[in-house]
PyMOL Python script that loads the backbone (N, CA, C, O; Angstrom):
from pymol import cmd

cmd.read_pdbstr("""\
ATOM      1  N   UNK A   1     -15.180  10.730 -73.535  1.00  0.00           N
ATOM      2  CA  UNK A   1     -13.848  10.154 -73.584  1.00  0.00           C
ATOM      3  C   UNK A   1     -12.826  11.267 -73.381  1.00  0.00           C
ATOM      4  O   UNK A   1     -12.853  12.220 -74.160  1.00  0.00           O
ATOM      5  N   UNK A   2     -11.966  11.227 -72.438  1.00  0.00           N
ATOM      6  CA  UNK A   2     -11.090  11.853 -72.208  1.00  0.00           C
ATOM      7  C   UNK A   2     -10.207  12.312 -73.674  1.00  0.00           C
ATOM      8  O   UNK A   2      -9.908  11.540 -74.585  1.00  0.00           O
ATOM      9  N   UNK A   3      -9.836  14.080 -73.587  1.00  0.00           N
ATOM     10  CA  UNK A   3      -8.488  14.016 -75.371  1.00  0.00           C
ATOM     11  C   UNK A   3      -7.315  13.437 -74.936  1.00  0.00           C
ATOM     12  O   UNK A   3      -6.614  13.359 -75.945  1.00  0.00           O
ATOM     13  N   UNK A   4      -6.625  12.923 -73.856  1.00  0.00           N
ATOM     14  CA  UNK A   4      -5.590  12.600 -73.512  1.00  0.00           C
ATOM     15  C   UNK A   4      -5.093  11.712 -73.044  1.00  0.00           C
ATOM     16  O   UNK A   4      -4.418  12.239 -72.160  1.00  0.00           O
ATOM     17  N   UNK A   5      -4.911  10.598 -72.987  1.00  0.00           N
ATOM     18  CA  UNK A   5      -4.498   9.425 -71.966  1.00  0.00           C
ATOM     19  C   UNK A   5      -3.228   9.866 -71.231  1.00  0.00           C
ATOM     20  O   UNK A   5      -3.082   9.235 -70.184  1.00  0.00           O
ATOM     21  N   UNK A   6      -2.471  10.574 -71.424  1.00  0.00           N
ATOM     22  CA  UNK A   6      -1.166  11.435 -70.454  1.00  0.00           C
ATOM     23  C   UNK A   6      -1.942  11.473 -68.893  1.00  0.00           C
ATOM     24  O   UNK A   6      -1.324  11.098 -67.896  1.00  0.00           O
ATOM     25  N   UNK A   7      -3.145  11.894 -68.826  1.00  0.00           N
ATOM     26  CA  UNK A   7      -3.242  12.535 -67.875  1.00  0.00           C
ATOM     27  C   UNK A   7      -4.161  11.094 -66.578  1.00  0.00           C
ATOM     28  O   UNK A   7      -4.228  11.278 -65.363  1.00  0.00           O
ATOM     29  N   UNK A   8      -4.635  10.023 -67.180  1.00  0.00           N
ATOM     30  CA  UNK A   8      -5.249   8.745 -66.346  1.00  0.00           C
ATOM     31  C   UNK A   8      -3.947   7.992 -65.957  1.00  0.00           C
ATOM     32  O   UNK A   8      -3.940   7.450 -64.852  1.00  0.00           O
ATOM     33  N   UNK A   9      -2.784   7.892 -66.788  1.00  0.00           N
ATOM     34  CA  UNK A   9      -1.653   6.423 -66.544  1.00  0.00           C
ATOM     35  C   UNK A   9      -0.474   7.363 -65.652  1.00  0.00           C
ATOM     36  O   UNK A   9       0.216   8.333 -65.965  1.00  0.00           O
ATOM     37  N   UNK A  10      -0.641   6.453 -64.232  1.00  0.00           N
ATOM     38  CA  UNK A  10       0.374   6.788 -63.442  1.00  0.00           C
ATOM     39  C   UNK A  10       1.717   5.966 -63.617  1.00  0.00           C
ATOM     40  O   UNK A  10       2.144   5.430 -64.640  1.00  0.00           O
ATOM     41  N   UNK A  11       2.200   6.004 -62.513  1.00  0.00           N
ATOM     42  CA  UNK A  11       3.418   4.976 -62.713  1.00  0.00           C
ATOM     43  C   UNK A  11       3.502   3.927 -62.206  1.00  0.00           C
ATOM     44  O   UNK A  11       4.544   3.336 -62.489  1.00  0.00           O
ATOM     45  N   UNK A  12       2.465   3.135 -61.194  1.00  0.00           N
ATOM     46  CA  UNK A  12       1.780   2.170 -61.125  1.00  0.00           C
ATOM     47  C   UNK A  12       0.415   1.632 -61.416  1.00  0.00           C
ATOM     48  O   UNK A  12       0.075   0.450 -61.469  1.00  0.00           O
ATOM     49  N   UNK A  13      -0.487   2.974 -61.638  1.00  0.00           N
ATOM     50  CA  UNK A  13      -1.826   2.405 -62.216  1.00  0.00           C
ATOM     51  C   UNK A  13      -2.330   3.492 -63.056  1.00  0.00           C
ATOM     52  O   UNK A  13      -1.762   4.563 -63.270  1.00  0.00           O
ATOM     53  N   UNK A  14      -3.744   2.999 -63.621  1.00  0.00           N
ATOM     54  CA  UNK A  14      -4.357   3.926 -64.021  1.00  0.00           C
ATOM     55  C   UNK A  14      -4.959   4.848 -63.168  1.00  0.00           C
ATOM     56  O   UNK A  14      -5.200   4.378 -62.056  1.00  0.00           O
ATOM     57  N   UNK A  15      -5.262   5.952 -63.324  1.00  0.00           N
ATOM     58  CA  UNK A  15      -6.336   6.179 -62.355  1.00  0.00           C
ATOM     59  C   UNK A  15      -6.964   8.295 -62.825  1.00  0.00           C
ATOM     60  O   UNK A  15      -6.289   9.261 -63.179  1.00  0.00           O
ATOM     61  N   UNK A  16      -8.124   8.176 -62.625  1.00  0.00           N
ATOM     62  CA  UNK A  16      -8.716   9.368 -63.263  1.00  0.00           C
ATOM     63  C   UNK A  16     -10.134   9.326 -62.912  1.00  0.00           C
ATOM     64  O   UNK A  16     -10.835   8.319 -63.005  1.00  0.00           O
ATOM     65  N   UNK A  17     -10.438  10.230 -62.591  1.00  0.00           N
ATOM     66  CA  UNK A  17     -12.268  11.040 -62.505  1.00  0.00           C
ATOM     67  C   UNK A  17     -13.263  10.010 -63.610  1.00  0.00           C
ATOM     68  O   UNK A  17     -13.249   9.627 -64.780  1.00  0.00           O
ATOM     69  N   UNK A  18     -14.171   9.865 -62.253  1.00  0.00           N
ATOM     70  CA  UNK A  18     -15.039   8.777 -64.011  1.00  0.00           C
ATOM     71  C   UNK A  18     -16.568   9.667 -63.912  1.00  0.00           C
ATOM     72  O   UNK A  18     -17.087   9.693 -62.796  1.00  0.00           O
ATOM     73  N   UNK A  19     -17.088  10.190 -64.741  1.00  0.00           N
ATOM     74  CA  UNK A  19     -16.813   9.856 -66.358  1.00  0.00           C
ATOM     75  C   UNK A  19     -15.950  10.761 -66.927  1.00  0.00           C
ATOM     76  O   UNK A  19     -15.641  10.311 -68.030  1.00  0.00           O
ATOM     77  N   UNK A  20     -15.284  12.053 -66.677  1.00  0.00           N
ATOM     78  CA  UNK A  20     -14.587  12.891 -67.291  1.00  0.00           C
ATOM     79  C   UNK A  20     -13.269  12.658 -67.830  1.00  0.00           C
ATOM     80  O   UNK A  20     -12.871  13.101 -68.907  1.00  0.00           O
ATOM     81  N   UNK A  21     -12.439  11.753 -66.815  1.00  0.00           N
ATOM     82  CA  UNK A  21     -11.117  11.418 -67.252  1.00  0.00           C
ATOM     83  C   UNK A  21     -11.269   9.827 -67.488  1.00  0.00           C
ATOM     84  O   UNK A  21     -10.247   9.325 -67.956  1.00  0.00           O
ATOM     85  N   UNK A  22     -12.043   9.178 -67.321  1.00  0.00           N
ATOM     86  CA  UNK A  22     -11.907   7.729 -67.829  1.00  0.00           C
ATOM     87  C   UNK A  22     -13.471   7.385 -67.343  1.00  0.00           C
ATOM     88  O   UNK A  22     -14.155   7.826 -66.419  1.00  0.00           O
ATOM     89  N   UNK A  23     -13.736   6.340 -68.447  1.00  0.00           N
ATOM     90  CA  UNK A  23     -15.224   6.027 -68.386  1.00  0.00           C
ATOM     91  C   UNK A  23     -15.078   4.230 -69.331  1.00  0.00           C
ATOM     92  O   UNK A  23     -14.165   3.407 -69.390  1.00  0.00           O
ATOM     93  N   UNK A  24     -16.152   4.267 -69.785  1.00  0.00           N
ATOM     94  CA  UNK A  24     -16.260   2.565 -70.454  1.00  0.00           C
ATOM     95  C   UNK A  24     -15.458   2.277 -71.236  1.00  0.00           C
ATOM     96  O   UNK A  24     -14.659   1.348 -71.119  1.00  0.00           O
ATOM     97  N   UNK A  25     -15.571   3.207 -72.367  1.00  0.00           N
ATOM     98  CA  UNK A  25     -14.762   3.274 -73.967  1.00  0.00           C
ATOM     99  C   UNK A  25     -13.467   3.314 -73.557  1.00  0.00           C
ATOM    100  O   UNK A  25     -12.820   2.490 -74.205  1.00  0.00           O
ATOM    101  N   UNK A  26     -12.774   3.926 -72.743  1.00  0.00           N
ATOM    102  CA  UNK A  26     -11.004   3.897 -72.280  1.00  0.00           C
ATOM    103  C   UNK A  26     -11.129   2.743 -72.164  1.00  0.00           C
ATOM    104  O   UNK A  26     -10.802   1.882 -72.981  1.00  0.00           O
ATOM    105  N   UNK A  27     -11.860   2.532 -70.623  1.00  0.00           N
ATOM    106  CA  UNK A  27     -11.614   0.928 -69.988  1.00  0.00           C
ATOM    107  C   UNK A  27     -11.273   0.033 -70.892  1.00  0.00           C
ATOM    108  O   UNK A  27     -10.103  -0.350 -70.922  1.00  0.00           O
ATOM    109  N   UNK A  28     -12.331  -0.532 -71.904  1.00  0.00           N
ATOM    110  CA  UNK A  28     -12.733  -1.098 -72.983  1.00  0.00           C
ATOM    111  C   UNK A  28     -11.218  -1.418 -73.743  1.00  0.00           C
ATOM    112  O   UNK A  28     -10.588  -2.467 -73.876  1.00  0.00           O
ATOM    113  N   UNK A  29     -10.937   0.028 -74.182  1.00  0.00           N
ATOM    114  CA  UNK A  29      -9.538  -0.112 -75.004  1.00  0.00           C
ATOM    115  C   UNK A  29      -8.327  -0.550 -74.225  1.00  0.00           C
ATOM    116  O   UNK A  29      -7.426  -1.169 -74.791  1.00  0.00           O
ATOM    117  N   UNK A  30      -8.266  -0.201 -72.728  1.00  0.00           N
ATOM    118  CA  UNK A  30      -7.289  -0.654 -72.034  1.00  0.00           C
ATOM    119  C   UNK A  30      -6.855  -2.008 -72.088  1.00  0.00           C
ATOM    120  O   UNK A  30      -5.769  -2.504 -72.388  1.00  0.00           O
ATOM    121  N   UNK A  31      -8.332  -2.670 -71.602  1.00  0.00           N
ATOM    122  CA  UNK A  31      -8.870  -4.131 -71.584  1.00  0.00           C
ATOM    123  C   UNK A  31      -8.163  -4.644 -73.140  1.00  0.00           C
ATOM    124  O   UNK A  31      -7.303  -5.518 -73.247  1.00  0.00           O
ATOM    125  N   UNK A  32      -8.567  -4.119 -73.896  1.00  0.00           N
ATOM    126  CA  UNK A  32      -8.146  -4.852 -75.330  1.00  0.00           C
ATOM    127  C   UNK A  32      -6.495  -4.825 -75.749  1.00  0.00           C
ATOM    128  O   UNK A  32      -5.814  -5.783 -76.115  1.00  0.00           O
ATOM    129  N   UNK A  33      -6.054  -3.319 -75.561  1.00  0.00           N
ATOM    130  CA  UNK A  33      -4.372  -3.275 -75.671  1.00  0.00           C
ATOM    131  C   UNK A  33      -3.898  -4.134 -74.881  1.00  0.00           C
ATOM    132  O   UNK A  33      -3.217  -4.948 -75.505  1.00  0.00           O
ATOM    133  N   UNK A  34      -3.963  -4.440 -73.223  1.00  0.00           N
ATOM    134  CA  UNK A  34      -3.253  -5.306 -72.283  1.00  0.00           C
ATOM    135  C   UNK A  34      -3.235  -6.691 -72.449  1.00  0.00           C
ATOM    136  O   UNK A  34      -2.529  -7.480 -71.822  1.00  0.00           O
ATOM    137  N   UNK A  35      -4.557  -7.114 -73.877  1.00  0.00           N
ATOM    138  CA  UNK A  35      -4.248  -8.718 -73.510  1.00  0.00           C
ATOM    139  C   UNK A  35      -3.223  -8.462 -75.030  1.00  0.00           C
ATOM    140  O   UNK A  35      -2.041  -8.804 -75.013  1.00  0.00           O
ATOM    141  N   UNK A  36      -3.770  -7.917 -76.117  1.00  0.00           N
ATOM    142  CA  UNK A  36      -2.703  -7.830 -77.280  1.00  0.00           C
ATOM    143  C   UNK A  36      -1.082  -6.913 -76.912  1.00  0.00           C
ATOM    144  O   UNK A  36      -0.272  -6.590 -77.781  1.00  0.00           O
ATOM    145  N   UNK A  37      -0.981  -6.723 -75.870  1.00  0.00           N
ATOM    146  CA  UNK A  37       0.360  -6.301 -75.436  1.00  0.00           C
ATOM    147  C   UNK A  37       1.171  -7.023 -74.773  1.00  0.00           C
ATOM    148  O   UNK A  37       2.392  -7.030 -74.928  1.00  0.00           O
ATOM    149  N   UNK A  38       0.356  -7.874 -73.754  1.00  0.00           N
ATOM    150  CA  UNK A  38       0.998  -8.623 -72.930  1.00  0.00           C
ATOM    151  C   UNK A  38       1.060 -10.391 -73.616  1.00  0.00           C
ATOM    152  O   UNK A  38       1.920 -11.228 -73.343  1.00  0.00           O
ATOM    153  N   UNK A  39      -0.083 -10.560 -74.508  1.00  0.00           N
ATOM    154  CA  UNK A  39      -0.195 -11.646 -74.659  1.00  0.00           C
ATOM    155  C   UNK A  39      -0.750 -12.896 -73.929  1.00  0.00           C
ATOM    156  O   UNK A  39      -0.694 -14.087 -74.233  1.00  0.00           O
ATOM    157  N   UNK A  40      -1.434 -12.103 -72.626  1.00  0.00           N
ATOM    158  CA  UNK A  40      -2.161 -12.905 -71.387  1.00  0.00           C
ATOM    159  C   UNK A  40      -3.471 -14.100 -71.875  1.00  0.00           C
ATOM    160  O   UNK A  40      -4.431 -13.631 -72.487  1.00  0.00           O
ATOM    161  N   UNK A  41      -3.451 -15.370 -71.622  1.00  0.00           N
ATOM    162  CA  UNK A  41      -4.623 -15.778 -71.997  1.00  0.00           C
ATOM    163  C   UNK A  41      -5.314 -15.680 -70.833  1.00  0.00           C
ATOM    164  O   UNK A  41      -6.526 -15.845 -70.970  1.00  0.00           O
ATOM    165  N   UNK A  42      -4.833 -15.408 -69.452  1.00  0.00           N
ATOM    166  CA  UNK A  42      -5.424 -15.233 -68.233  1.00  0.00           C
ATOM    167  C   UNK A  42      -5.610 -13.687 -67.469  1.00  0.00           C
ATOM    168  O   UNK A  42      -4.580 -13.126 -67.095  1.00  0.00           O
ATOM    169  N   UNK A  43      -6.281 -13.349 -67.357  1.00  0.00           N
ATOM    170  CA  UNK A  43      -6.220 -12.070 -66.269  1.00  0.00           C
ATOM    171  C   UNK A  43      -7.563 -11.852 -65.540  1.00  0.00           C
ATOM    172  O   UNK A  43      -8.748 -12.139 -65.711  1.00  0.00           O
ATOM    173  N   UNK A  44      -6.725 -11.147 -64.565  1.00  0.00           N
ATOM    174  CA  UNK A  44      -7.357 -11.141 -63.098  1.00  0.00           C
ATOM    175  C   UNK A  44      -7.542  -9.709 -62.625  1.00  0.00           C
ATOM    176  O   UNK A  44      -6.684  -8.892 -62.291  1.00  0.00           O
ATOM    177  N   UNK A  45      -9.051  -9.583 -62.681  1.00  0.00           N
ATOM    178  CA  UNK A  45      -9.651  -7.977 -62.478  1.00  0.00           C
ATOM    179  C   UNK A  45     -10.307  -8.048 -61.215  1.00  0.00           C
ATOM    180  O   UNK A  45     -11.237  -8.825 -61.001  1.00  0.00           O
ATOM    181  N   UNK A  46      -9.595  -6.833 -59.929  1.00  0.00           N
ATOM    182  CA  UNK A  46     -10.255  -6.533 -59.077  1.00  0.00           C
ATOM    183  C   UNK A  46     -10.712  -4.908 -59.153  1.00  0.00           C
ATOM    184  O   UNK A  46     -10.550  -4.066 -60.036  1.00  0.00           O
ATOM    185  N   UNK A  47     -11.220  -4.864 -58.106  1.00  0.00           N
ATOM    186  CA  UNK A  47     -11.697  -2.971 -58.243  1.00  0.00           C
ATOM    187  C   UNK A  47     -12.269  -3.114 -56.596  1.00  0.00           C
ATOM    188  O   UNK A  47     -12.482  -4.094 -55.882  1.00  0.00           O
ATOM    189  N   UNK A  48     -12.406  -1.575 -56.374  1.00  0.00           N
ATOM    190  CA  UNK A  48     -12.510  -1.337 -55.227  1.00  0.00           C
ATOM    191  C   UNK A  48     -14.449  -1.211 -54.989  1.00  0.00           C
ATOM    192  O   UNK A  48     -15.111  -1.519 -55.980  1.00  0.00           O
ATOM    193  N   UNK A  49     -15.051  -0.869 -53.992  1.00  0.00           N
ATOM    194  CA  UNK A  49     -16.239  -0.761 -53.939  1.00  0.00           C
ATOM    195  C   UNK A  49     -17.046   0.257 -54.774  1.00  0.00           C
ATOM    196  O   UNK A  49     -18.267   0.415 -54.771  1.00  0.00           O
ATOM    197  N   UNK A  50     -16.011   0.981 -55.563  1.00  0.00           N
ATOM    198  CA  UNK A  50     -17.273   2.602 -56.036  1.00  0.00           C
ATOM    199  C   UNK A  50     -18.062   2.129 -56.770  1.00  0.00           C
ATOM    200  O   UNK A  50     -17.970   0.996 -57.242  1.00  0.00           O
ATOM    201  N   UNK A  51     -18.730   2.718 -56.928  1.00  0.00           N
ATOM    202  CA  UNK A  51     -20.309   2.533 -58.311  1.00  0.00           C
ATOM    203  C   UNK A  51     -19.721   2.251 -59.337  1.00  0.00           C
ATOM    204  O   UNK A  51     -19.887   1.175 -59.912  1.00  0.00           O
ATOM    205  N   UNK A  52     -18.775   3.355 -59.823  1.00  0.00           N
ATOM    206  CA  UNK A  52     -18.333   3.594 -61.038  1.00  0.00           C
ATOM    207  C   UNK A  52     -17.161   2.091 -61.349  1.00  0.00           C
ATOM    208  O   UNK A  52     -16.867   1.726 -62.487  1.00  0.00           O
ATOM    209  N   UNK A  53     -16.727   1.520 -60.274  1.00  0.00           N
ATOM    210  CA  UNK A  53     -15.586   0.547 -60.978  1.00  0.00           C
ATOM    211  C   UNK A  53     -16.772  -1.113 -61.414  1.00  0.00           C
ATOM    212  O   UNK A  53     -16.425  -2.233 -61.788  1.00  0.00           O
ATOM    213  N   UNK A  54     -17.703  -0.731 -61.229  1.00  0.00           N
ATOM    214  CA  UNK A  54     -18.482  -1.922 -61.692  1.00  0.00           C
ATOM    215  C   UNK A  54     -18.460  -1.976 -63.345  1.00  0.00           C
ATOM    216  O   UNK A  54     -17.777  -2.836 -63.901  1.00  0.00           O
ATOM    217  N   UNK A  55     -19.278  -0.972 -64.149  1.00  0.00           N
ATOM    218  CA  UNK A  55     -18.929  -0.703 -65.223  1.00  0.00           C
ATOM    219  C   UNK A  55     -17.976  -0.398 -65.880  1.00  0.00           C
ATOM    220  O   UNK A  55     -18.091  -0.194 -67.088  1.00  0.00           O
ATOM    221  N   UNK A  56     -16.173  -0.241 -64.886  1.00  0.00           N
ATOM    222  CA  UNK A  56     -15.145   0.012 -65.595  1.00  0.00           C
ATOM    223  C   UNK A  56     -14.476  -1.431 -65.908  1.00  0.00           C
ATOM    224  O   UNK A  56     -13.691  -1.759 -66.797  1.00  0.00           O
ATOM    225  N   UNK A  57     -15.060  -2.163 -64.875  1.00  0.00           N
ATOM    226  CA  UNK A  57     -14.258  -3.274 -64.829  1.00  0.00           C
ATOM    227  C   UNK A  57     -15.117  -4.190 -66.369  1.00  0.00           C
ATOM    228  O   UNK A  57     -14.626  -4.632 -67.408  1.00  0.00           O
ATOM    229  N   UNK A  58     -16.078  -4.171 -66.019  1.00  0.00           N
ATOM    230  CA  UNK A  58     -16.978  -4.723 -67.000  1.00  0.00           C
ATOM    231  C   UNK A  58     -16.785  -4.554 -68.226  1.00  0.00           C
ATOM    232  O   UNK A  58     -16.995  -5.425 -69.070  1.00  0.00           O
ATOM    233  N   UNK A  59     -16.278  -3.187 -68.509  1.00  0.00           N
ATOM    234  CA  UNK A  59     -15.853  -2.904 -70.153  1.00  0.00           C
ATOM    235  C   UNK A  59     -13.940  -3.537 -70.248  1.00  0.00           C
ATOM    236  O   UNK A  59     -13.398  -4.145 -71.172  1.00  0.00           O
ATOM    237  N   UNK A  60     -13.443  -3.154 -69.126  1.00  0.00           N
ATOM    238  CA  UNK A  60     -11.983  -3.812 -69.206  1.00  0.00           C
ATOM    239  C   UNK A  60     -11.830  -5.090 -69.655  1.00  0.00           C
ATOM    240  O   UNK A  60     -10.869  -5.414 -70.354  1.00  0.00           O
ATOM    241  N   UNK A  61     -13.179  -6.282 -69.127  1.00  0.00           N
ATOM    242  CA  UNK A  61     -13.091  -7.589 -69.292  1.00  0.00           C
ATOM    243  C   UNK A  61     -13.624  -7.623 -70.889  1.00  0.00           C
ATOM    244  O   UNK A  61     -12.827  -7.913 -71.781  1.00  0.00           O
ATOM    245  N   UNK A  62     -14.764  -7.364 -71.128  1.00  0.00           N
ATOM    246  CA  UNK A  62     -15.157  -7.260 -72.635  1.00  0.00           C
ATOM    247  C   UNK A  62     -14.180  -6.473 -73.829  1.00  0.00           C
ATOM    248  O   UNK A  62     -14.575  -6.440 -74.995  1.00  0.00           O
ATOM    249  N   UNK A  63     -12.893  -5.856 -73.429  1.00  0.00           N
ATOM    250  CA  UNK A  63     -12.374  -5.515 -74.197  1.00  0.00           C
ATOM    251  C   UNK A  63     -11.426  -6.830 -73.959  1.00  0.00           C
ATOM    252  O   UNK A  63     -11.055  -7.391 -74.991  1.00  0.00           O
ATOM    253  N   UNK A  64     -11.083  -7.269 -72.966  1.00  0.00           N
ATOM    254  CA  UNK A  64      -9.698  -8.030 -73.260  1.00  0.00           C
ATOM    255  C   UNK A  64     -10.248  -9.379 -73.615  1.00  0.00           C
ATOM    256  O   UNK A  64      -9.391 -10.153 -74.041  1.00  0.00           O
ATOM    257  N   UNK A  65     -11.604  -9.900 -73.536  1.00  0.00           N
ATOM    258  CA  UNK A  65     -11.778 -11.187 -74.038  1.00  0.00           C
ATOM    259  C   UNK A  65     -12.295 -10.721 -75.373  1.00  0.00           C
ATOM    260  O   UNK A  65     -12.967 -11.609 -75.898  1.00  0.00           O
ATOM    261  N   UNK A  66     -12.214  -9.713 -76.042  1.00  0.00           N
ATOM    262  CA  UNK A  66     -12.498  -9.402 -77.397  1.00  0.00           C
ATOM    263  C   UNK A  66     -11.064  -9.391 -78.122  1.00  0.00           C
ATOM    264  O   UNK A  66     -11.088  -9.341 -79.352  1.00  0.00           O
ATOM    265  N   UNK A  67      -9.951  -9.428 -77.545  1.00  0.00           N
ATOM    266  CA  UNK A  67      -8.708  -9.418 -78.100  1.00  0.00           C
ATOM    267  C   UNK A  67      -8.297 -11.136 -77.864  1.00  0.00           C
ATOM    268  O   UNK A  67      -7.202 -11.374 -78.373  1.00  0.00           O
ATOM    269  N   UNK A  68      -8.492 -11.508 -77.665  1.00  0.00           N
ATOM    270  CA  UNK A  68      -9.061 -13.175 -77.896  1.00  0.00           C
ATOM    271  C   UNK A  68      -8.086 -13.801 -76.486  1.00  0.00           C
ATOM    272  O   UNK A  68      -8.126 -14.995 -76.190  1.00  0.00           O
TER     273      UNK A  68
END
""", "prot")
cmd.dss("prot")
cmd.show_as("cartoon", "prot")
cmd.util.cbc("prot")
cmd.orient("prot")
């Protein structure tokens, strides 16, 4: 897990080295703050082809349907 989140959140997205600057456990928490921040009962996850956004996306969704 990255010590910093300063260094993944741009000013339109996230974005960082996986696994060094962002990996499951971020995703995960992202996923969970954005539905308890926004209050979304709906959201809509795409990702691009890499290896790595399969399992990012995967923990993003299990965090935000864990925030109910």
């Amino acid at each position: 897990m990255p010590d910093s989140l300063d260094t993944i959140f741009k000013a339109y997205d996230v974005r960082g080295v996986y696994p060094t600057e962002i990996d499951e456990a971020i995703a995960h928490r992202i996923g969970n703050a954005f539905v308890v921040f926004t209050g979304a009962s709906t959201v809509v996850v795409g990702h691009d082809m890499r290896p790595s956004s399969i399992p990012l996306s995967r923990a993003f969704i299990e965090g935000a349907i864990l925030a109910g």
